[in-house]
C-alpha positions in Angstrom: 55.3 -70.3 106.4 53.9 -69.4 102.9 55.6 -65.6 103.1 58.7 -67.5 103.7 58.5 -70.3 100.7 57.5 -67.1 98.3 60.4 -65.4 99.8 63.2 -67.9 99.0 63.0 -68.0 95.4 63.6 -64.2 95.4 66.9 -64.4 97.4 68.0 -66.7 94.9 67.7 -65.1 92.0 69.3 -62.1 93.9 72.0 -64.2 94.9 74.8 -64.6 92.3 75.2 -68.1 92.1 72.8 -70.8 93.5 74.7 -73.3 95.3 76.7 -71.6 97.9 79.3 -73.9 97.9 80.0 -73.7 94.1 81.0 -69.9 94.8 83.9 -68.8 94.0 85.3 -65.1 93.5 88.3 -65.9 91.3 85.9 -68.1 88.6 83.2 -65.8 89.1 85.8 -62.7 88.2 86.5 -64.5 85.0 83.5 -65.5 84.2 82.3 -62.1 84.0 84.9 -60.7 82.5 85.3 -63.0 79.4 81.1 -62.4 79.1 82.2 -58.9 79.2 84.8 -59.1 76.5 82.6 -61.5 74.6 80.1 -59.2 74.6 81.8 -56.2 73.4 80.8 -54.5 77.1 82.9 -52.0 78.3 82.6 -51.0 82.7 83.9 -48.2 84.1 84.5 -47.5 88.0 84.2 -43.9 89.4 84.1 -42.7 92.6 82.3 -39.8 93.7 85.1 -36.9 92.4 84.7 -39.2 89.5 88.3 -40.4 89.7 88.5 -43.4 87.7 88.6 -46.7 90.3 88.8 -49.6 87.8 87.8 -50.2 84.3 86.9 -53.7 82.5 87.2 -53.9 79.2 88.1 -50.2 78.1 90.6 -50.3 75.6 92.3 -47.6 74.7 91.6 -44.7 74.2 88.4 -45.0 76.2 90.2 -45.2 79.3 92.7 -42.8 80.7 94.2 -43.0 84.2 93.1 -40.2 86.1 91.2 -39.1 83.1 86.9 -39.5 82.6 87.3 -42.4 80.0 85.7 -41.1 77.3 88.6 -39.5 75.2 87.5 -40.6 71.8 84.6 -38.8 72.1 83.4 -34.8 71.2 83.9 -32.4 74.2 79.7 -32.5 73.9 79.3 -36.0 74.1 81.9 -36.5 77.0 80.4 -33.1 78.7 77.3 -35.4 78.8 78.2 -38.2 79.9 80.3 -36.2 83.0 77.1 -34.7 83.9 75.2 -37.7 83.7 77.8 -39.4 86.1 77.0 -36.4 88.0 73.7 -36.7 88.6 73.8 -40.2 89.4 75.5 -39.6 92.0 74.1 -36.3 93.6 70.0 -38.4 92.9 71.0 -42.0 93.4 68.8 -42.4 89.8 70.5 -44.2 87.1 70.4 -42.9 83.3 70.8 -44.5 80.1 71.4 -43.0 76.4 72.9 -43.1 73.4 75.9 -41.1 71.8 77.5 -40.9 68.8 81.5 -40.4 67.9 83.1 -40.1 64.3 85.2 -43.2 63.3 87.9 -44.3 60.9 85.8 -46.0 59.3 82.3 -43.6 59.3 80.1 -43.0 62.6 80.3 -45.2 65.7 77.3 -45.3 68.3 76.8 -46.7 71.5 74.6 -47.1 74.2 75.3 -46.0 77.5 74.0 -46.9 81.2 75.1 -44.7 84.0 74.3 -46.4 87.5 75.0 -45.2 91.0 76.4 -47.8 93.5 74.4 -47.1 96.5 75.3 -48.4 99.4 73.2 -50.6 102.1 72.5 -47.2 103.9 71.4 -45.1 100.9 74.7 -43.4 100.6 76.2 -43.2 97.2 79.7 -44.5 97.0 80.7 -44.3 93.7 79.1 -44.2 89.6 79.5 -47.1 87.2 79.4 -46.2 83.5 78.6 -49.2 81.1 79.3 -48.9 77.4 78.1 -51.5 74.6 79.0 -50.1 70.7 75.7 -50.7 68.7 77.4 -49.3 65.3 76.2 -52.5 63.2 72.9 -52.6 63.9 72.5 -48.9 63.6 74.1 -49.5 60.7 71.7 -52.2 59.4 68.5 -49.8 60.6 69.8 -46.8 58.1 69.9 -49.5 55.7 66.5 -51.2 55.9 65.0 -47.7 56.4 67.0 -47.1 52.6 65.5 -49.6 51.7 61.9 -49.4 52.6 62.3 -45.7 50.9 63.3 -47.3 47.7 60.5 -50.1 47.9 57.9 -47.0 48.7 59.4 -45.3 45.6 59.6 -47.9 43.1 56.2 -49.0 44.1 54.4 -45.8 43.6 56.6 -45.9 40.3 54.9 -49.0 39.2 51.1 -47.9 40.5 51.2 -45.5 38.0 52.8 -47.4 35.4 50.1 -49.3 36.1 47.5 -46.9 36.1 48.2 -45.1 33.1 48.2 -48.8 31.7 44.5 -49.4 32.6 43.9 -45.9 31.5 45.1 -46.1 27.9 43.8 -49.8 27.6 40.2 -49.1 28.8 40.0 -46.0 26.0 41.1 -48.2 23.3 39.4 -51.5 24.1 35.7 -51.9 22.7 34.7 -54.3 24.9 35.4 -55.8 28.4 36.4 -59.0 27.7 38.8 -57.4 24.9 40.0 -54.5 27.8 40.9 -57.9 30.1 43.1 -59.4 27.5 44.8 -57.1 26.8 45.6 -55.6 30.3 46.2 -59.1 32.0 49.1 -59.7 29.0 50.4 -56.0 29.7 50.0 -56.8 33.5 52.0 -60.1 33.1 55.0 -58.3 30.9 55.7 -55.7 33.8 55.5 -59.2 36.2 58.1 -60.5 34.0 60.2 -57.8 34.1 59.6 -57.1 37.9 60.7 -60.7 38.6 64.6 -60.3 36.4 64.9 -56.7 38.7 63.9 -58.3 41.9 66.0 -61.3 41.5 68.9 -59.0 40.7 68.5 -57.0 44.2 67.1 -54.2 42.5 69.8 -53.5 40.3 67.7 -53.9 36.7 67.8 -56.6 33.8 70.4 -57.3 31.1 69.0 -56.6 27.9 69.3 -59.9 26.0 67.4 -61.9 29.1 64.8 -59.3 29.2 63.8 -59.6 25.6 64.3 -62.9 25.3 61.4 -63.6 28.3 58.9 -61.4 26.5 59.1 -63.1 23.9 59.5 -66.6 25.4 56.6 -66.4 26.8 54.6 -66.3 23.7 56.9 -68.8 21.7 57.3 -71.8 24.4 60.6 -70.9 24.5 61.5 -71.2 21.3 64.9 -69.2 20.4 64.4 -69.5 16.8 61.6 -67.0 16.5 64.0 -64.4 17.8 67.0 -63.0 16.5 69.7 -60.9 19.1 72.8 -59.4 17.9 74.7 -56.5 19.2 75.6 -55.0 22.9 73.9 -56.5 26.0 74.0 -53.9 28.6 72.3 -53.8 32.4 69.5 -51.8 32.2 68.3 -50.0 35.5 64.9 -50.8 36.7 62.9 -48.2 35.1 64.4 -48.7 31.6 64.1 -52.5 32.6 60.1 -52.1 33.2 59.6 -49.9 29.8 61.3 -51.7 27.3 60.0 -55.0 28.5 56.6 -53.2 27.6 57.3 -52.0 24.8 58.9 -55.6 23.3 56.0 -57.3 24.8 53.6 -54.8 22.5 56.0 -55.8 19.6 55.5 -59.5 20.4 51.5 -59.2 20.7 51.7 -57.5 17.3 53.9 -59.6 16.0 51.9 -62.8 16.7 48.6 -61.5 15.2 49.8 -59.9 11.7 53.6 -60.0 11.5 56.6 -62.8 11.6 55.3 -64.8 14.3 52.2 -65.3 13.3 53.6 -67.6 10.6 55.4 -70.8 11.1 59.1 -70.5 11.2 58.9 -66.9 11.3 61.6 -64.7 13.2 62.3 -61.0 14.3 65.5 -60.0 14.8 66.5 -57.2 17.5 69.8 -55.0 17.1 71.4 -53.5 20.0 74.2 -50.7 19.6 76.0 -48.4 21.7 76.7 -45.1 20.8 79.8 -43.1 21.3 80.9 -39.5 21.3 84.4 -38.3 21.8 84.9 -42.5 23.5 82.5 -42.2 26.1 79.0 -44.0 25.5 75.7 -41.7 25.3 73.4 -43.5 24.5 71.5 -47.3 23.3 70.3 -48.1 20.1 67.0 -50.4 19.8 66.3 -52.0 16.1 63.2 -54.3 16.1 62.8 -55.8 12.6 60.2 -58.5 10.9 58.8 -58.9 7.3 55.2 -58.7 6.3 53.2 -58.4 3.8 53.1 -55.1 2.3 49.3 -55.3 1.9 48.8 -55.9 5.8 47.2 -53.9 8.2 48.1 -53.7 11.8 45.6 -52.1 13.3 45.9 -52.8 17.0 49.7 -50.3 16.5 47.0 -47.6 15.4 46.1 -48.1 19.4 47.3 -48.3 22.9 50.3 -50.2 21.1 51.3 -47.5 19.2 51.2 -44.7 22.0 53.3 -47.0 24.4 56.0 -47.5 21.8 56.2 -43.7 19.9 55.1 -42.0 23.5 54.8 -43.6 26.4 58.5 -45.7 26.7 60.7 -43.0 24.9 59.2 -40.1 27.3 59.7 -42.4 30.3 63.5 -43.2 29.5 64.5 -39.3 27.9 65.2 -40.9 24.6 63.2 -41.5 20.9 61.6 -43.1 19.2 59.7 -44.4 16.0 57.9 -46.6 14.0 58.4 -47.2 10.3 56.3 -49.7 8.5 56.9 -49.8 4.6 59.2 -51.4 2.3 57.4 -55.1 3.5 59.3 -54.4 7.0 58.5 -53.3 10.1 61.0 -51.8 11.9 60.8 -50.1 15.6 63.9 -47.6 16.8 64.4 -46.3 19.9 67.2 -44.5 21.7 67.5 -44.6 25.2 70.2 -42.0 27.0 73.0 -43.6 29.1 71.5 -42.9 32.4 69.0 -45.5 31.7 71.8 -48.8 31.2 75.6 -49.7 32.3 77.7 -51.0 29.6 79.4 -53.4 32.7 
């Protein structure tokens, strides 16, 4: 009794519908074959001279009358899929693979199953060949693989921003707690910048946002203390990381012995691009302030002054330089036109 309660279940689930006397060919038909269609499945029907019996959802040209149904595909991949039918049917063992065909529209792929029908006896009276197109998410795989490549390469990009960061910090900082100040404001300015590329799907930073949040976030906010005029291109993500450093050295400066540090005082940035024969080559950074001609800045004798005359022009290919006389300071640099778009 209890082999014949375990058995029951099983010949359900094998059966195609549960209640006998809900079946019905003609529904059941349609029900498969909308699932089919719905599905994007395509069935083919061969028998064993691999003439083609009956096909469900095959459009054209997959299926040919008389033909092996797979017309839109290269002589190799249709070579394979005829000596996979092949097989079937001379070992009774199914197969399954995937194939590939150029489209209008770039490369289509698709899985394939290849099933013998066997019959009751063992006998093999035919081969089924089921097709489902998988283009999309192949599609979307090549993309997040593209994607985890660039993540992998603009992360290794900013470890050794990074690292050169602690590097030149640590020899220029007489103490630890002064070494921590100063790396957790550098730190925070390459945060700030990350956050305008992220949010722009990795595309970079406009110019104007980017300088204003450096120095936003040593002002409250405040718009007066910073002056903009000029172009406003999109800077790609590298330029977008370096120049944000090098403003946010500016603004650090700035605060302890230039404009900033006294009330109401402003700096004003200048952004131009430069043209040859009407194409642009290149950007044209102006950082300006007034201070007193008697001042001393002596944390630019530093790490500052390396990141801003070295370490940002030689990571963008461009120049610059750093003038203070004349009761100014005034920082220029010039970055190529690989590093921006001008829309």
């Amino acid at each position: 009794m209890a082999a014949g309660r375990n058995k029951e279940p099983a010949e359900k689930l094998d059966s195609e519908v549960i209640d006998p006397s809900l079946k019905d060919d003609s529904q059941l038909g349609r029900a498969l074959l909308h699932a089919l269609r719905n599905a994007g499945v395509s069935v083919l029907y061969q028998d064993n001279d691999l003439r083609t019996v009956w096909a469900r959802n095959m459009p054209a040209p997959w299926a040919v009358a008389g033909g092996h149904g797979d017309t839109i595909l290269p002589p190799s991949q249709t070579d394979r899929i005829i000596a996979a039918r092949r097989s079937a049917i001379a070992s009774g063992q199914p197969d399954r693979f995937e194939i590939s065909a150029p489209g209008e529209d770039g490369m289509r792929w698709f899985e394939v199953w290849v099933d013998p029908d066997v019959a009751k006896d063992g006998s093999v009276r035919g081969v089924m060949t089921t097709k489902v197109e998988t283009t999309e998410r192949k599609r979307r795989e090549q993309s997040l693989r593209a994607l985890l490549r660039e993540v992998s390469h603009r992360s290794k990009n900013l470890l050794a921003i990074i690292q050169s960061i602690a590097s030149q910090t640590g020899r220029y900082s007489e103490t630890i707690a002064d070494f921590l100040t100063r790396f957790q404001g550098r730190l925070q300015s390459l945060a700030s910048s990350q956050d305008l590329v992220t949010s722009s799907n990795w595309r970079g930073a406009q110019l104007r946002e980017l300088i204003y949040g450096q120095v936003g976030r040593y002002t409250n906010g405040n718009h007066n203390s910073l002056q903009f005029e000029g172009s406003n291109p999109y800077l790609n993500p590298n330029a977008a990381l370096h120049i944000g450093l090098a403003i946010h050295e500016l603004v650090v400066n700035s605060l302890g012995y230039g404009a900033l540090s006294r009330p109401g005082g402003a700096v004003n940035v200048g952004s131009e691009l430069m043209t040859e024969a009407g194409e642009t080559r290149s950007l044209r950074l102006l950082w300006s302030e007034p201070f007193e001609s008697d001042a001393e800045l002596p944390t630019l004798r530093h790490f500052g002054r390396v990141t801003l005359e070295r370490v940002v022009p030689l990571s963008l290919n461009g120049q610059a330089s750093l003038d203070m006389s004349g009761g100014r300071l005034q920082y220029h640099l010039t970055v190529p036109h690989g590093n921006f778009e001008t829309e």
